[in-house]
VOBA-1610 file (N, C-alpha, C; in pm, whole numbers, padded with zeros to 5 digits, always signed):
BEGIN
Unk+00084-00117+00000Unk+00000+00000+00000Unk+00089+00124+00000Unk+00068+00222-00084Unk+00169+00347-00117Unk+00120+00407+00022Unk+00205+00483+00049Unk+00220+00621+00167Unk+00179+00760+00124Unk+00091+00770+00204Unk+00062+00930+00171Unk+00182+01024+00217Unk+00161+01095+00081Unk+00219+01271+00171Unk+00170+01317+00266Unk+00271+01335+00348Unk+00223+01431+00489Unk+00261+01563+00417Unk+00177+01644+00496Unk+00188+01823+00442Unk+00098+01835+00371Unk+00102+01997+00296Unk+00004+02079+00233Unk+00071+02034+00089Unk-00008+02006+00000Unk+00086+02011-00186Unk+00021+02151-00265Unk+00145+02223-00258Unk+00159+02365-00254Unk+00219+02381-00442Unk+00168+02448-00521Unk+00235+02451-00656Unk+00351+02449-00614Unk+00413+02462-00749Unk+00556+02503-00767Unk+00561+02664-00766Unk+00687+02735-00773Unk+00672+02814-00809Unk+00675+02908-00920Unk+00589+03009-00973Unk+00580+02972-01125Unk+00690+03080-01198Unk+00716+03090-01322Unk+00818+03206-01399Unk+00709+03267-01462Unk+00772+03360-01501Unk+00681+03453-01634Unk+00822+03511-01703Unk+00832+03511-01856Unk+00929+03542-01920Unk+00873+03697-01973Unk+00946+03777-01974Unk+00910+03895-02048Unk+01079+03960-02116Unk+01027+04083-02222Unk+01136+04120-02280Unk+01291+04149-02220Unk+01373+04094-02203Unk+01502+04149-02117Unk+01531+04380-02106Unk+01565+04368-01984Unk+01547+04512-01998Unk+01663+04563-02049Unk+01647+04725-02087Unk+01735+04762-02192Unk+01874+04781-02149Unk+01913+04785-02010Unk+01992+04854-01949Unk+02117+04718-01901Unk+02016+04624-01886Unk+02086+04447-01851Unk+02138+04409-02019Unk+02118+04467-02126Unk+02179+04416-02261Unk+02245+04467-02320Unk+02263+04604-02230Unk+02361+04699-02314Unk+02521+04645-02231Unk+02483+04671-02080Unk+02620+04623-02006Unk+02625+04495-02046Unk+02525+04378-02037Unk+02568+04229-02104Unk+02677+04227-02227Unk+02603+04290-02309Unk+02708+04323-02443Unk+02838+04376-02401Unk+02858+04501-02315Unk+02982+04538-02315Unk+03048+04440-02200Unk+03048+04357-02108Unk+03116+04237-02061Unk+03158+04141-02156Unk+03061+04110-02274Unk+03094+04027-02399Unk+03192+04098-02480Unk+03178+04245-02511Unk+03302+04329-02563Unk+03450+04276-02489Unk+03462+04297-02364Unk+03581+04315-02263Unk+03630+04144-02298Unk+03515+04040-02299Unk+03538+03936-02292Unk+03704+03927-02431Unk+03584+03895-02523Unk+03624+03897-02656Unk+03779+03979-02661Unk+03795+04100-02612Unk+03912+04161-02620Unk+03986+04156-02555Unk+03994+04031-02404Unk+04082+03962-02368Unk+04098+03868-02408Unk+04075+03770-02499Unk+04096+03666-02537Unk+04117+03622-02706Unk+04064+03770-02749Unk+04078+03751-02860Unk+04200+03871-02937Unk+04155+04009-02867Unk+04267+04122-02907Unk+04370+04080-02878Unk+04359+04058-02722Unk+04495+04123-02666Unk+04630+04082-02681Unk+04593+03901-02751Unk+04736+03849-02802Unk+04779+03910-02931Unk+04690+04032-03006Unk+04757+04073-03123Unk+04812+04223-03044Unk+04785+04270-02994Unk+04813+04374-02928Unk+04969+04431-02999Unk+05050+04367-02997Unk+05158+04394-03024Unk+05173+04474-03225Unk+05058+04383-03282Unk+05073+04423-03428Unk+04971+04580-03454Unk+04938+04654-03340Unk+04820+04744-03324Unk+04952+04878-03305Unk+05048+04870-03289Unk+05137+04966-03264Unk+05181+05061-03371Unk+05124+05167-03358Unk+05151+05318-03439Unk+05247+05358-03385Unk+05257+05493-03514Unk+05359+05540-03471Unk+05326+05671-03363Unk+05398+05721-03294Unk+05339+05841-03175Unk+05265+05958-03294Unk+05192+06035-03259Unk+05088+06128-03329Unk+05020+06089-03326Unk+04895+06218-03467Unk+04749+06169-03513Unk+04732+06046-03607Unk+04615+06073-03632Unk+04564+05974-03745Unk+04647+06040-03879Unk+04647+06141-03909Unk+04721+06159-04056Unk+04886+06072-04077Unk+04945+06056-03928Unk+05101+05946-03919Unk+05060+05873-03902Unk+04926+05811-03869Unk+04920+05660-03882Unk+04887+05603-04020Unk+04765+05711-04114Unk+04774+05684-04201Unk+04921+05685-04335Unk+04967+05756-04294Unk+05066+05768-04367Unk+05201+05652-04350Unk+05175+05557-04218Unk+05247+05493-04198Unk+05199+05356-04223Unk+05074+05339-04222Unk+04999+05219-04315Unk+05042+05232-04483Unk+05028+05362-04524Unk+05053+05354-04682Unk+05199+05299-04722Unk+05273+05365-04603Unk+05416+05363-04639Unk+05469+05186-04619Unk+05363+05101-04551Unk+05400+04976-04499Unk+05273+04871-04532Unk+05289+04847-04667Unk+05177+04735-04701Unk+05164+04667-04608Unk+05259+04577-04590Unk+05274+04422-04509Unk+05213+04461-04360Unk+05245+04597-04322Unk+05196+04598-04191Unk+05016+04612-04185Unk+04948+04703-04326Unk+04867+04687-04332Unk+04776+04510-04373Unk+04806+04446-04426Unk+04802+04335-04490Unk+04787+04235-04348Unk+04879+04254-04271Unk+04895+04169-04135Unk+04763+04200-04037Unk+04717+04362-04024Unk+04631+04412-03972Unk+04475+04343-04019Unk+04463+04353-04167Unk+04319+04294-04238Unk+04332+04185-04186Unk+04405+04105-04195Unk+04393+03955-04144Unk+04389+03930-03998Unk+04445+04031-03927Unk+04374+04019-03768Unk+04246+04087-03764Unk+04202+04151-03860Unk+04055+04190-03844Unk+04003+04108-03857Unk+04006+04027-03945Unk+03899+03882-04031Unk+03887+03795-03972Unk+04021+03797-03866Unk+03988+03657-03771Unk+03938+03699-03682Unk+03971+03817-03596Unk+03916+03855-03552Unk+03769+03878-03500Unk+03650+03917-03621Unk+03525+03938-03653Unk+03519+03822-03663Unk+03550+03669-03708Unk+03502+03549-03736Unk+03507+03467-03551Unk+03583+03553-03500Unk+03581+03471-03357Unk+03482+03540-03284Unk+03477+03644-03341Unk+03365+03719-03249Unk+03213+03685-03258Unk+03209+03636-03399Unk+03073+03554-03461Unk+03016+03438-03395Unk+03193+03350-03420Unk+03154+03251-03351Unk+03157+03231-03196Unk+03168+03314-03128Unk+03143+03331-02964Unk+02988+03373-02922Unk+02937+03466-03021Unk+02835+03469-02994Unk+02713+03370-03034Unk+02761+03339-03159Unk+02654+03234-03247Unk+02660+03114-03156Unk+02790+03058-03108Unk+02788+02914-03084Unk+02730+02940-02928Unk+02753+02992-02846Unk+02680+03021-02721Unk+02533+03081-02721Unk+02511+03112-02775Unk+02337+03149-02802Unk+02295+03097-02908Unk+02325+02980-02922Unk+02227+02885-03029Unk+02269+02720-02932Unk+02386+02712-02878Unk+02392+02600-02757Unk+02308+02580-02645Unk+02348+02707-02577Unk+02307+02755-02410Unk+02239+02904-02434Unk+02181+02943-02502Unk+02094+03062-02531Unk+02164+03186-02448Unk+02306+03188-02410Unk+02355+03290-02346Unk+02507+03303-02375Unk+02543+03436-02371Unk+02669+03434-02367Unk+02702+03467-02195Unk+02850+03496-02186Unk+02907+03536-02040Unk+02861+03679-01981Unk+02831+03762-02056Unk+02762+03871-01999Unk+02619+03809-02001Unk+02547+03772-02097Unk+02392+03747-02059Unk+02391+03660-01931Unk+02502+03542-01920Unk+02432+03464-01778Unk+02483+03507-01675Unk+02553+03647-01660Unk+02547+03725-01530Unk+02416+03762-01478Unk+02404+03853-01627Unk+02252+03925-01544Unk+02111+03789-01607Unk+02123+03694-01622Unk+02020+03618-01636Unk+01929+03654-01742Unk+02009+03721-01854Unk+01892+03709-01950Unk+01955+03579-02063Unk+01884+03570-02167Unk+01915+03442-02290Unk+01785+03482-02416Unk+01846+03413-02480Unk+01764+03412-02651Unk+01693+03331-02668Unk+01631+03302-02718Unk+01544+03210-02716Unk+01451+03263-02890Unk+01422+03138-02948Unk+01323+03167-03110Unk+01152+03243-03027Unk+01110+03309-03108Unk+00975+03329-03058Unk+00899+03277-03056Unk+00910+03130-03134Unk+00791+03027-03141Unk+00835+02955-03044Unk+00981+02978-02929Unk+01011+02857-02873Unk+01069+02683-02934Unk+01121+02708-03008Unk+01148+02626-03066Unk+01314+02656-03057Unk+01400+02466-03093Unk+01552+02513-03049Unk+01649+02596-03145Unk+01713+02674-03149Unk+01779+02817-03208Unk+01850+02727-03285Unk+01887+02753-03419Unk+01959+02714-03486Unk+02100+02791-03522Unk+02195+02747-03531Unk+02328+02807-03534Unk+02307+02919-03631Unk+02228+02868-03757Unk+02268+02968-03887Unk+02183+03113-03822Unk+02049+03096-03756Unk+01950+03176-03714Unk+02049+03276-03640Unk+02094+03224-03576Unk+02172+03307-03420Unk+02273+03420-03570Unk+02356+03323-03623Unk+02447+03376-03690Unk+02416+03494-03774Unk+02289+03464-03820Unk+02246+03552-03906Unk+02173+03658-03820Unk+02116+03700-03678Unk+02122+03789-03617Unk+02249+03863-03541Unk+02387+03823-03556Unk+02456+03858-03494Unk+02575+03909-03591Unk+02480+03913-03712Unk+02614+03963-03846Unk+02647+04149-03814Unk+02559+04199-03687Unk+02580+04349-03688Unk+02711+04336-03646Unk+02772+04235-03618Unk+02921+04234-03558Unk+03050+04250-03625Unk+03002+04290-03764Unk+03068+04260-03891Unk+03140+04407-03890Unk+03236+04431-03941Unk+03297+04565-03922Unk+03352+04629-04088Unk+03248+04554-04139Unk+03291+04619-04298Unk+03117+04640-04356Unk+03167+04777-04504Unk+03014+04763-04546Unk+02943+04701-04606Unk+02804+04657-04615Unk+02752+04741-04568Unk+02702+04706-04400Unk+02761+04595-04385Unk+02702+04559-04200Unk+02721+04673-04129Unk+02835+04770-04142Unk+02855+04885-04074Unk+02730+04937-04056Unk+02616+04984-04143Unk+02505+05059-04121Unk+02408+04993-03999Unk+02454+04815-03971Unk+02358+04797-03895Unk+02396+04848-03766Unk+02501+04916-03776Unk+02613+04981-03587Unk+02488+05049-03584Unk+02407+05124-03663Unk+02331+05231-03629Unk+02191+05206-03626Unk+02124+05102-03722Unk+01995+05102-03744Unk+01939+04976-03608Unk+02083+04878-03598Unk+02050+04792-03492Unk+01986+04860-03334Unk+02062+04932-03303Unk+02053+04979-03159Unk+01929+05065-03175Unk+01923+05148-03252Unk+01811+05264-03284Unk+01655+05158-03233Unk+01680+05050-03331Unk+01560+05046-03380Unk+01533+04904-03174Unk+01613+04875-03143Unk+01625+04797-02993Unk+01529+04937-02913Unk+01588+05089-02910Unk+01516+05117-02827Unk+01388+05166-02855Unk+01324+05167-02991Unk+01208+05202-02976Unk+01100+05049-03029Unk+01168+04969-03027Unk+01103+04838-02998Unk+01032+04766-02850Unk+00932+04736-02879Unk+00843+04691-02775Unk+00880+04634-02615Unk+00966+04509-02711Unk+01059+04430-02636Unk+01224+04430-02603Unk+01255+04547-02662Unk+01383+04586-02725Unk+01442+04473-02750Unk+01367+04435-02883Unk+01468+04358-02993Unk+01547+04450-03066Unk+01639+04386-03114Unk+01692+04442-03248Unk+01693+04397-03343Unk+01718+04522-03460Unk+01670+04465-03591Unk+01644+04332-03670Unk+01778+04270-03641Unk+01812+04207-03666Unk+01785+04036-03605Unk+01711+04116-03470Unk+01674+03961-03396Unk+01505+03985-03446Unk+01462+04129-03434Unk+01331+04091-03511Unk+01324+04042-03654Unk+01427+04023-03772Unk+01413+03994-03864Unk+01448+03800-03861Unk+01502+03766-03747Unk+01521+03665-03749Unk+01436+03555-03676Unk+01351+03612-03608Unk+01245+03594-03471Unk+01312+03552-03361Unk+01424+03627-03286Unk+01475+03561-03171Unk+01418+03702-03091Unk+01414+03694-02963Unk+01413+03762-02866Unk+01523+03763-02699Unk+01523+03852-02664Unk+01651+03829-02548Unk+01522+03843-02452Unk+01543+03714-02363Unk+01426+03729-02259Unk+01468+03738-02082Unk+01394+03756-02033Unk+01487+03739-01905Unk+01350+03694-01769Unk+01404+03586-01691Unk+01215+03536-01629Unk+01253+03587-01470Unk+01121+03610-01459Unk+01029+03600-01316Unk+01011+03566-01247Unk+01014+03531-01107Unk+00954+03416-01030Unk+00837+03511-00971Unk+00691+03448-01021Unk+00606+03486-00966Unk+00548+03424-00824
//
């Protein structure tokens, strides 16, 4: 004969997910910035060295030095490709990067359904530092704060949302 529970059977307790707030995704992002540029800059650090002055001696010292420019594009490229893949492969795995699972927000598809690598990838191309992705530096963020949920463009064109839950 089974045993009853002793006690009251009390729900669980429940979540409610709503839009992540604007202020938890801006610092999330810039912890993911700092991240990325310890682990990914800072061992080039050394090939980033100008000469003392403005920008007119630096430019003039790129023209005067292909190879140094040439060395530079190619730490950009890998660069932007590690940065892709830090964000894509952690928010299409574990729906978070290292700044989002501080403050507890994550991505998630809007139908709820599991994120696909290319999906993530293809919202996270504003990371791209050539044109025309450059324009999304501007139309992305713009269009996050006068969005509902502050998505961005780019996650509303893809249907992801950054959510962050409740305990009600």
């Amino acid at each position: 004969m089974p045993r009853k529970k002793r006690g009251v059977d009390l729900p669980g307790m429940r979540t409610v997910e709503s839009g992540a707030q604007l202020w938890k995704r801006i610092v999330a992002f810039f912890i993911d910035i700092l991240v990325l540029d310890i682990i990914i800059i800072a061992p080039f650090r050394k090939y980033f060295s100008m000469p003392a002055g403005g920008i007119a001696e630096s430019v003039e010292f790129l023209a005067n030095n292909p190879e140094v420019t040439q060395t530079l594009k190619i730490i950009l490229f890998l660069s932007t490709i590690l940065a892709l893949l830090y964000f894509s492969i952690l928010e299409s795995r574990i729906g978070q990067t290292l700044g989002k699972y501080i403050f507890k927000i994550y991505v998630r598809s809007e139908d709820k359904k599991q994120l696909s690598f290319w999906k993530v990838l293809l919202s996270n191309i504003t990371l791209i530092p050539f044109f025309p992705f450059i324009i999304l530096w501007i139309v992305d963020p713009i269009h996050m704060f006068f969005s509902k949920n502050n998505q961005r463009l780019m996650e509303k064109f893809t249907k992801i949302i950054t959510v962050q839950k409740y305990v009600v």
